[in-house]
FIBAKOL-796148 format. One record per residue (C-alpha): residue in three letters; x negated, y negated, z; residue number from 1. Coordinates in steps of 0.001 Angstrom, whole numbers, plus 500000, padded with zeros to 6 digits. Layout:
FIBAKOL-796148
R  code       u       v       w  pos
R   ALA       X       Y       Z  NUM
...
END
This chain:
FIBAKOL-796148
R  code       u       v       w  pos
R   UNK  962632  469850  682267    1
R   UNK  960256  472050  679955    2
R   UNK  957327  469788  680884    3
R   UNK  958046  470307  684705    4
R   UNK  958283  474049  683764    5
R   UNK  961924  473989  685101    6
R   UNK  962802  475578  681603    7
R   UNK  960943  478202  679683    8
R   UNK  961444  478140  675861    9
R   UNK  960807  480751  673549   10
R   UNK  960971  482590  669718   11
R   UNK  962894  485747  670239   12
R   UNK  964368  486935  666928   13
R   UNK  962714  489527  664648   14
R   UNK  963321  487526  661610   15
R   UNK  960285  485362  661176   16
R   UNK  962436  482963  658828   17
R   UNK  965066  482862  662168   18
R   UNK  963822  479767  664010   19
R   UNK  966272  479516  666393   20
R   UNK  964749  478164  670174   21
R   UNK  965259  480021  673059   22
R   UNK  965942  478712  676848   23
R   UNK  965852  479783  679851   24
R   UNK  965374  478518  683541   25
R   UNK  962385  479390  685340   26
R   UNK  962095  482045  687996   27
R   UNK  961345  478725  690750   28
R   UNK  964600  477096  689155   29
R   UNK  966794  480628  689635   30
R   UNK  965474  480729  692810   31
R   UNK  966822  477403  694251   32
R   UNK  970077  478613  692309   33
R   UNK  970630  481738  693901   34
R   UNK  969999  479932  697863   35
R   UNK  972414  477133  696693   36
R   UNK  974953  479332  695485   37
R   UNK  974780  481129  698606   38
R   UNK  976487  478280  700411   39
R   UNK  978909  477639  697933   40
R   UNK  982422  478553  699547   41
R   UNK  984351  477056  696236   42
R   UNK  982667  479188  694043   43
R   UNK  983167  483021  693847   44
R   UNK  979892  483778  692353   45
R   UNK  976771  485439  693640   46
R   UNK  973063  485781  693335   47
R   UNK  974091  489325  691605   48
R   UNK  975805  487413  689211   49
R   UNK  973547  485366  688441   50
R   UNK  972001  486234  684616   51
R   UNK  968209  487253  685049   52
R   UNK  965960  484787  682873   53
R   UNK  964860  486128  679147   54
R   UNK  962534  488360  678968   55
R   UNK  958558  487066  678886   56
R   UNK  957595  489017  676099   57
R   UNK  957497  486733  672976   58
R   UNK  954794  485750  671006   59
R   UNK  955908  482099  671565   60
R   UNK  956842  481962  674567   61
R   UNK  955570  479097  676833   62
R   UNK  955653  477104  680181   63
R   UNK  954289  474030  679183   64
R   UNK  954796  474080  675146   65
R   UNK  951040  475307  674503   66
R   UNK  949879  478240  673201   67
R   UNK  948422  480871  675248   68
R   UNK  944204  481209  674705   69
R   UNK  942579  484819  674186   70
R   UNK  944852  487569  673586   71
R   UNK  947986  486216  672451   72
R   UNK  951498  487876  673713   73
R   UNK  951889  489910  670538   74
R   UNK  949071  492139  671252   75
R   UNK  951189  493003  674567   76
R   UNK  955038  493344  672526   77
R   UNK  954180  494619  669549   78
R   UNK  951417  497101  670384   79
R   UNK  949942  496143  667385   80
R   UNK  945802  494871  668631   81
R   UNK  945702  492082  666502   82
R   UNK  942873  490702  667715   83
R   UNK  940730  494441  668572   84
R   UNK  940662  494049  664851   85
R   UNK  939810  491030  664295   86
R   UNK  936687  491858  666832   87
R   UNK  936373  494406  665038   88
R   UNK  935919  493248  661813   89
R   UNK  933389  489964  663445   90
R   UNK  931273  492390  664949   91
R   UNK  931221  495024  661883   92
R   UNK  931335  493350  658563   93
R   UNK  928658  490812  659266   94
R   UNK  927829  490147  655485   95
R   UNK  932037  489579  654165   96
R   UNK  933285  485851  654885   97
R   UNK  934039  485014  658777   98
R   UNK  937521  485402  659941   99
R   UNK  938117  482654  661812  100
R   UNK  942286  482771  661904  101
R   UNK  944782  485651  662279  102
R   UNK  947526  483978  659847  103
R   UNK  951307  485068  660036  104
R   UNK  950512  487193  656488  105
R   UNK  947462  488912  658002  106
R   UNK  949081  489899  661281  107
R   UNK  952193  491724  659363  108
R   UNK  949695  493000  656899  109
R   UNK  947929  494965  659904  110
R   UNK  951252  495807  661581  111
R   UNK  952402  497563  658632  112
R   UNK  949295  499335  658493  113
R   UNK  949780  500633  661916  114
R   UNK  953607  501464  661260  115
R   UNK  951859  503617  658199  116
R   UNK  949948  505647  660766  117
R   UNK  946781  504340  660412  118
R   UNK  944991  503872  663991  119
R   UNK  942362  501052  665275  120
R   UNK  939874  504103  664849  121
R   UNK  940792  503917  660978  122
R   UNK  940200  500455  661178  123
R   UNK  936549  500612  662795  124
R   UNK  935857  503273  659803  125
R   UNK  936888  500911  657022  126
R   UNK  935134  498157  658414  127
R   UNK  931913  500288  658691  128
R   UNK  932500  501577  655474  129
R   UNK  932611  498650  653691  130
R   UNK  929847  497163  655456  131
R   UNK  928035  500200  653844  132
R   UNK  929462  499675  650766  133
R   UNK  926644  496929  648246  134
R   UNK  929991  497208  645659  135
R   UNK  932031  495752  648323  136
R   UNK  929389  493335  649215  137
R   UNK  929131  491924  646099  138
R   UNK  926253  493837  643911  139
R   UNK  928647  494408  641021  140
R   UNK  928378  493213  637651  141
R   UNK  931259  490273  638622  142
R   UNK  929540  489340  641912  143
R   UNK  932744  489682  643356  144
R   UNK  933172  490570  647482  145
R   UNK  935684  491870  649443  146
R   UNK  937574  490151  652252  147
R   UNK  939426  490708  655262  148
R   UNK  942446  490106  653607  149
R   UNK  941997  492666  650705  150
R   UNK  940354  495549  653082  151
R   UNK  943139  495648  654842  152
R   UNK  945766  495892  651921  153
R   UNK  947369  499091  651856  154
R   UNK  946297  500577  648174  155
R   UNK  942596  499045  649353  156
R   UNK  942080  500607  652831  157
R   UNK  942865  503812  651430  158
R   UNK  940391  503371  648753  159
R   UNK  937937  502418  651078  160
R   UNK  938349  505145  653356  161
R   UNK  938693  507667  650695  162
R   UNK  935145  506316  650020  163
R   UNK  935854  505555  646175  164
R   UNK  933325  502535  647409  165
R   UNK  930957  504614  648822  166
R   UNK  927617  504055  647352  167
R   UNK  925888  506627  645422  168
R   UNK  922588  508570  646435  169
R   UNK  920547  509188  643194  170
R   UNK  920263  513130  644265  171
R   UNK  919394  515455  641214  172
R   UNK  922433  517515  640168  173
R   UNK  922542  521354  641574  174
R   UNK  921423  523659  638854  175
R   UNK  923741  526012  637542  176
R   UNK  924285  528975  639959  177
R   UNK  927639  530020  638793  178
R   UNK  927572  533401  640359  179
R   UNK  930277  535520  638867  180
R   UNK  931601  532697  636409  181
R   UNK  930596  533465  633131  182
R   UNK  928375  530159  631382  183
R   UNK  930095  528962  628083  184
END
């Protein structure tokens, strides 16, 4: 019945570790239900009574057991743009390693960002930042370089944005004009 798309299966619980499966008929399936039940005279149930299917607003949720291409449903429940960022983060930071997968780990790591207060804004700052940034990129005495994964830790973001990364302009230091404040 889930290959015919009669029933609709799906992840609902908030626990991640919770992997309990989901079912559901299909709106085509309540349909048929509701116009049978209709004629039923033994039966003292009607369409009204009839339990609406889940809600479709799981990231797993699917018709026909694949998973949905281009933006993915937890974009839409969460509110959390998952993959703005990832865009993002292609388009910006062209000299950090690709990010080719938005793992379980990196989608709660930007979600809690988000629940911190930062904004996608933030996000395109970082990323611009740190493209900026030759530490960041590597020209350090450890030729160490930044990824995705540790711009977008908390303590790390917050570095970056504070601009603790921020490379230095050799500018000759302001003489002393102390007006009023006595030299020692």
């Amino acid at each position: 019945m889930v290959e015919k798309s009669m029933i609709i299966t799906g992840n609902y619980n908030k626990d991640p570790r919770d992997r309990t499966k989901w079912y559901t008929l299909s709106n085509s399936v309540c349909s048929i239900l509701r116009n049978r039940l209709s004629h039923w005279t033994e039966s003292s149930a009607t369409a009204d009574e009839i339990v609406p299917p889940l809600p479709d607003r799981s990231p797993d949720i699917s018709t026909d057991n694949k998973k949905e291409s281009g933006e993915k449903a937890e974009d839409k429940s969460s509110g959390t743009p998952y993959f703005k960022i990832q865009r993002l983060y292609s388009s910006i930071c062209k000299s950090y390693p690709k990010l080719t997968k938005l793992s379980d780990a990196r989608k709660k790591a930007i979600h809690a960002r988000f629940a911190s207060g930062y904004e996608l804004e933030d996000f395109k700052r970082l990323f611009e930042m740190a493209e900026a940034s030759s530490f960041l990129k590597g020209a350090n005495n450890r030729n160490w370089q930044a990824t995705f994964d540790w711009l977008i830790k908390d303590a790390n973001m917050a570095k970056v944005l504070d601009g603790n990364y921020t490379d230095k302009t050799s500018t000759p230091a302001p003489e002393d004009n102390w007006e009023g404040i006595p030299k020692l």
